[in-house]
C-alpha positions as CSV (number, residue, x, y, z in Angstrom):
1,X,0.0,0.0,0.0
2,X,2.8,2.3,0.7
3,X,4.0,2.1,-2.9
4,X,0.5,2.3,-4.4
5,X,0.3,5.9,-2.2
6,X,4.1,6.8,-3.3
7,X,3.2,6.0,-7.0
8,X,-0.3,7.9,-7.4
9,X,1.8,10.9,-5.3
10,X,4.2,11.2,-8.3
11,X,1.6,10.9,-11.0
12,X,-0.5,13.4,-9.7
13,X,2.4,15.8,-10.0
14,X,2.4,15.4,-13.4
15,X,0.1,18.3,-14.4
16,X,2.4,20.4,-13.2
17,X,5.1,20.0,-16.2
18,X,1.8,19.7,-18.9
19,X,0.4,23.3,-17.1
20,X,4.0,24.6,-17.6
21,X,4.8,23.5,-21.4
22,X,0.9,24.9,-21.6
23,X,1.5,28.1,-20.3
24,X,4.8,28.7,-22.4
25,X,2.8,27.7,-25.6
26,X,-0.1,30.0,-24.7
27,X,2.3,33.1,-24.3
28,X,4.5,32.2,-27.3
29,X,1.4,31.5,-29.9
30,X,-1.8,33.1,-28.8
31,X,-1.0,36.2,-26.6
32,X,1.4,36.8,-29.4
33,X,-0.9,36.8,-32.5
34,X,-4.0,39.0,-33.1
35,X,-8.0,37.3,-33.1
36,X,-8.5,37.8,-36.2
37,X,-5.1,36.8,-38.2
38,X,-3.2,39.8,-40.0
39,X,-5.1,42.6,-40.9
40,X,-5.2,43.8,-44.9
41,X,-6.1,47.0,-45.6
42,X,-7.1,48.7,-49.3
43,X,-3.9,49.8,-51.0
44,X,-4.9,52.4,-54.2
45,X,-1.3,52.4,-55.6
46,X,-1.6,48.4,-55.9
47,X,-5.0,48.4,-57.1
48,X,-3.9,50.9,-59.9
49,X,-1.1,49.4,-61.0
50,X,-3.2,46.1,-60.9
51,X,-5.6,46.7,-63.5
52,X,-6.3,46.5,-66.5
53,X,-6.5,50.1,-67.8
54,X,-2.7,50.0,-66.7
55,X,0.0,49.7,-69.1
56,X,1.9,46.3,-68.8
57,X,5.1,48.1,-67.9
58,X,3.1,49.8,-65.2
59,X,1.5,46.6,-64.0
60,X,4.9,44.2,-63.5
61,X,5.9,47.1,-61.1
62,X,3.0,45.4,-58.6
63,X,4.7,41.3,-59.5
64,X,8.0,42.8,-59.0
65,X,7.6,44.5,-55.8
66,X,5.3,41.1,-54.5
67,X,9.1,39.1,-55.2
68,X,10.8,41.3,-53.2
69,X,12.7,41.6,-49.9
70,X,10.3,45.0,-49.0
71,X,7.0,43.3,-49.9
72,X,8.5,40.6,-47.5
73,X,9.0,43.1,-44.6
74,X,5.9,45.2,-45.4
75,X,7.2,47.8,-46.6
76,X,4.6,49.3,-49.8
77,X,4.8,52.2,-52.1
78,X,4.0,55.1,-50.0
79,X,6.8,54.2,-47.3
80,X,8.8,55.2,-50.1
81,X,6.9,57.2,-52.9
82,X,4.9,59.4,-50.0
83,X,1.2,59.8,-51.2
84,X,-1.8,58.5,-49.7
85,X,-2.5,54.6,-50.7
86,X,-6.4,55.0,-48.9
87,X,-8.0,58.0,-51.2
88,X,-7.4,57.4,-55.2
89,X,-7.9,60.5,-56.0
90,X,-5.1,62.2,-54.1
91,X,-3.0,59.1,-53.7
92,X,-0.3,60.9,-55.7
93,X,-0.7,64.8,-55.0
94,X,1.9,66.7,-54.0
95,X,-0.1,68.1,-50.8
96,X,0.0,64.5,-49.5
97,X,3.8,64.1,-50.3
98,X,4.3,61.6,-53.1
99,X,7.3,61.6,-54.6
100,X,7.4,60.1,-58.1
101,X,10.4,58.0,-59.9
102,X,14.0,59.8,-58.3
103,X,16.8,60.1,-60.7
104,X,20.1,58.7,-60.5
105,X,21.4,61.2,-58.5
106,X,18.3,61.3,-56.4
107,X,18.6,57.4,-55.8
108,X,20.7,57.6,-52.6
109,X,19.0,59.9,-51.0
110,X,15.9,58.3,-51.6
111,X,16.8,55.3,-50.4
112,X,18.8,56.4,-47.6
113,X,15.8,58.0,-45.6
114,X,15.4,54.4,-43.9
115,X,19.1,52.9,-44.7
116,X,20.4,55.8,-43.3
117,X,24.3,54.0,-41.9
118,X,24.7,52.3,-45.5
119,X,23.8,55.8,-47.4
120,X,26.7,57.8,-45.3
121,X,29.0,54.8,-46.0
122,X,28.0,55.2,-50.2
123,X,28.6,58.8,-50.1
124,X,31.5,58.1,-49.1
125,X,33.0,55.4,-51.2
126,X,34.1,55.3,-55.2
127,X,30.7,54.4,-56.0
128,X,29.2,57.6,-54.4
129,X,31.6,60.4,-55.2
130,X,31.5,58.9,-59.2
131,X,27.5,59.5,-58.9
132,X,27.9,62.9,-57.5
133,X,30.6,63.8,-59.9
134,X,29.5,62.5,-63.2
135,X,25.6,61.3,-62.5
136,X,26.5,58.1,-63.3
137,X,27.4,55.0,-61.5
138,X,26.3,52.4,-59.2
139,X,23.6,53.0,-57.0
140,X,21.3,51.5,-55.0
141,X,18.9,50.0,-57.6
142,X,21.7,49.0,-60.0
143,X,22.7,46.5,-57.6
144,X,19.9,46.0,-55.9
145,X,17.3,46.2,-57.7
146,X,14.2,49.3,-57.7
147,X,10.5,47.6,-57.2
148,X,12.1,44.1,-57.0
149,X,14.6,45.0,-54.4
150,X,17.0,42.2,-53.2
151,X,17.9,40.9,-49.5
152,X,21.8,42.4,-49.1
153,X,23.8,39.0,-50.1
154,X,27.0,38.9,-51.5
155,X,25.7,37.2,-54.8
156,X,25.1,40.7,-55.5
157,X,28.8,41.2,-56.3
158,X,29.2,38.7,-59.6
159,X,31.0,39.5,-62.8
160,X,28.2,39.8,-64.6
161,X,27.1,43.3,-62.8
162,X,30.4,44.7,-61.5
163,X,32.5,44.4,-65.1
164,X,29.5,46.6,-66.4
165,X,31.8,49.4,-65.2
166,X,35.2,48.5,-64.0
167,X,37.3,45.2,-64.1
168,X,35.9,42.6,-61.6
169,X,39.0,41.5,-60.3
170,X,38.6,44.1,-57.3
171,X,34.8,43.2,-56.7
172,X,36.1,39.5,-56.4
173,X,38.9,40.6,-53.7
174,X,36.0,42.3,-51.7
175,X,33.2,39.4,-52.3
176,X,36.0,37.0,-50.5
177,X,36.5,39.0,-47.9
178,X,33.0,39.1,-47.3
179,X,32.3,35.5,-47.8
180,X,33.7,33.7,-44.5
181,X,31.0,36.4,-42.3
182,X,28.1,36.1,-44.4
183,X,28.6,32.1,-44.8
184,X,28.7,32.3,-40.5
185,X,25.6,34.6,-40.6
186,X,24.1,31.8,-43.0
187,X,24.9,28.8,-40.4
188,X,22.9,30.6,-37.3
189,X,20.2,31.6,-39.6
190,X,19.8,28.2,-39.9
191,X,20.4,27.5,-36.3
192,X,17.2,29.9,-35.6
193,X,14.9,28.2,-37.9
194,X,15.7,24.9,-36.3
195,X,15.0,26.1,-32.9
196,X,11.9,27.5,-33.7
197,X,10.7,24.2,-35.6
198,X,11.1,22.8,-32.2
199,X,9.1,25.3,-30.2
200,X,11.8,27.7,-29.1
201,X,12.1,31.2,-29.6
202,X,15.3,33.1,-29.6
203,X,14.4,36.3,-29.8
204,X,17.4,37.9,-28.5
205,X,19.8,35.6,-30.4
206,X,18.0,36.7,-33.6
207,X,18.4,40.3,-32.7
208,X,22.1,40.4,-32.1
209,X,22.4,38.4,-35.1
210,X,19.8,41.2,-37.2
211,X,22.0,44.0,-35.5
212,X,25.4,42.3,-36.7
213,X,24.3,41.7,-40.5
214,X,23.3,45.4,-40.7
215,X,26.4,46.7,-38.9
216,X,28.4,44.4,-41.6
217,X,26.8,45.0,-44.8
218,X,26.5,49.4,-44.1
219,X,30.9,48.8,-43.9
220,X,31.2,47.0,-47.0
221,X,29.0,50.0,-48.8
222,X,32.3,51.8,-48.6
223,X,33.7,49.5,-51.1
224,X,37.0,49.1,-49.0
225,X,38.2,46.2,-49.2
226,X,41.3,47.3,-46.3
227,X,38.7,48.4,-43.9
228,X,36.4,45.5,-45.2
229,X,39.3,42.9,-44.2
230,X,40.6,44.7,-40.8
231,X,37.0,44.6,-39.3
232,X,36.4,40.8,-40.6
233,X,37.8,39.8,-37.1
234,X,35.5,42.0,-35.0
235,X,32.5,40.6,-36.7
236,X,33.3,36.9,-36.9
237,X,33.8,37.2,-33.0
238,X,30.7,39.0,-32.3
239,X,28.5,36.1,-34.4
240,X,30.8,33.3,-32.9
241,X,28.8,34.3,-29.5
242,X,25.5,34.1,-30.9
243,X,26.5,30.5,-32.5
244,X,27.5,29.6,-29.2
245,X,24.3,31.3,-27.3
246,X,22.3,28.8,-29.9
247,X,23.9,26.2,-29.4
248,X,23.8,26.1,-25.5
249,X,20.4,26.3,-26.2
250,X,19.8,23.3,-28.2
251,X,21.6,21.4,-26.1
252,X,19.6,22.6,-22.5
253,X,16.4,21.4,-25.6
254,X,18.1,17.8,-25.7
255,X,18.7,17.8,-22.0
256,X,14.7,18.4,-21.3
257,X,14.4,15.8,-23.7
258,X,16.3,13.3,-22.2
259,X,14.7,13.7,-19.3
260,X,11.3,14.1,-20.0
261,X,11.7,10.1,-22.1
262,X,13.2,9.3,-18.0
263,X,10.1,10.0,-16.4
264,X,8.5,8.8,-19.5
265,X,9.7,5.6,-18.7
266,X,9.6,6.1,-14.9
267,X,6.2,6.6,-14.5
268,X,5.7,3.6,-17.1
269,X,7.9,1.4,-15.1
270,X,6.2,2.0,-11.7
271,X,2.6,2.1,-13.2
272,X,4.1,-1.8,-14.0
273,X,4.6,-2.8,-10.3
274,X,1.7,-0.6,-9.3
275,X,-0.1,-3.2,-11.7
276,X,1.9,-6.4,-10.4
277,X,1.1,-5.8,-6.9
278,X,-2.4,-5.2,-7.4
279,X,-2.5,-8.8,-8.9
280,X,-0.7,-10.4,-6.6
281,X,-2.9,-12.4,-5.0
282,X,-3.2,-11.9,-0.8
283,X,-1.3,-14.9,1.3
């Protein structure tokens, strides 16, 4: 009898760990996430664009800008053409602040009133003071793309684009200096999504490693490949903590693991001689 009492003791503690994964769930996926799923709202420059009445040159700005990295984020026309995207028939007025297609000069500027670090480092550089001087050369759509803009990867530096204007052999120095960061910024990436398959969230891993990649890519806008290489150092040391902050975590994930499968089995192996006992027949 003194078993049976021991045994049902232990099992009835068991809520306790359920409640607790329960809770943690709750927080992460409901508290987290609105009723009624994201909210869409009317957008006049995409309906526009969108129709038929359109030009097709007009329309593909809509499919591009759906393919790229700002549609991914959010980001629509009026965050950077101004207007108003509710009322078509001031959407593009001046008195509502749109701001048509920039030229090449106005590029950087354009683009820099959110990538503010990266535009100081472009002014700065070849690229930059060749625009300035001459209104030509690279800017931020030539690499980058304008309504299909690109996520900041170091494919961007290929033959194919850079020999446009200059030999490639110095793009090629600075793309390998760049490589052995962004391949490490690749790996915990990937360290993230795996973590978050499994039900954790490592929100301030993935902030230190969002703050490192944008520190990193605004340098190599200067298009130094000296400063580029002298700072390589300072970065791979700075994302070698956040591989090992990840990968303390999975293995605490293991360790619950492991010994959630022990009382697993525990609680199977004494429900057993809970069992046994019970059919032991009485001398």
């Amino acid at each position: 009898m003194r078993y049976l009492v021991l045994s049902v003791m232990m099992i009835m503690s068991l809520p306790s760990f359920s409640a607790a994964g329960y809770r943690e769930d709750f927080a992460q996926e409901f508290l987290s996430k609105t009723w009624a799923g994201e909210r869409i709202e009317e957008n006049a420059c995409i309906d526009c664009h969108s129709s038929e009445q359109m030009k097709p040159a007009f329309q593909d700005i809509v499919d591009e800008w759906k393919k790229s990295w700002h549609a991914q984020n959010t980001i629509y026309c009026q965050d950077c053409h101004g207007g108003d995207p509710k009322d078509p028939s001031v959407s593009m007025t001046h008195q509502r602040g749109f701001v048509g297609s920039p030229s090449a000069r106005q590029v950087p500027e354009f683009c820099g009133k959110c990538h503010i670090g990266i535009l100081k480092n472009y002014l700065e550089s070849g690229h930059g003071k060749a625009l300035r001087a001459t209104g030509k050369g690279p800017h931020c759509t030539v690499c980058h793309g304008s309504h299909n803009v690109q996520r900041a990867n170091i494919d961007i530096i290929n033959e194919q684009r850079c020999a446009k204007c200059h030999s490639y052999e110095r793009a090629k120095v600075m793309k390998q200096a760049l490589f052995l960061v962004e391949k490490k910024a690749g790996e915990i990436e990937d360290g993230i999504k795996a973590l978050r398959r499994a039900g954790v969230y490592p929100d301030e891993q993935e902030r230190a490693l969002f703050n490192t990649q944008a520190e990193f890519r605004t340098l190599f806008h200067t298009v130094d490949v000296s400063l580029v290489n002298e700072r390589t150092d300072e970065f791979t040391r700075k994302l070698g903590a956040i591989e090992k902050d990840i990968q303390g975590t999975f293995i605490e994930l293991r360790s619950r693991k492991n010994f959630s499968a022990f009382l697993m089995a525990l609680f199977s192996g004494m429900g057993i001689v809970i069992f046994l006992i019970t059919k032991t027949p009485d001398k």
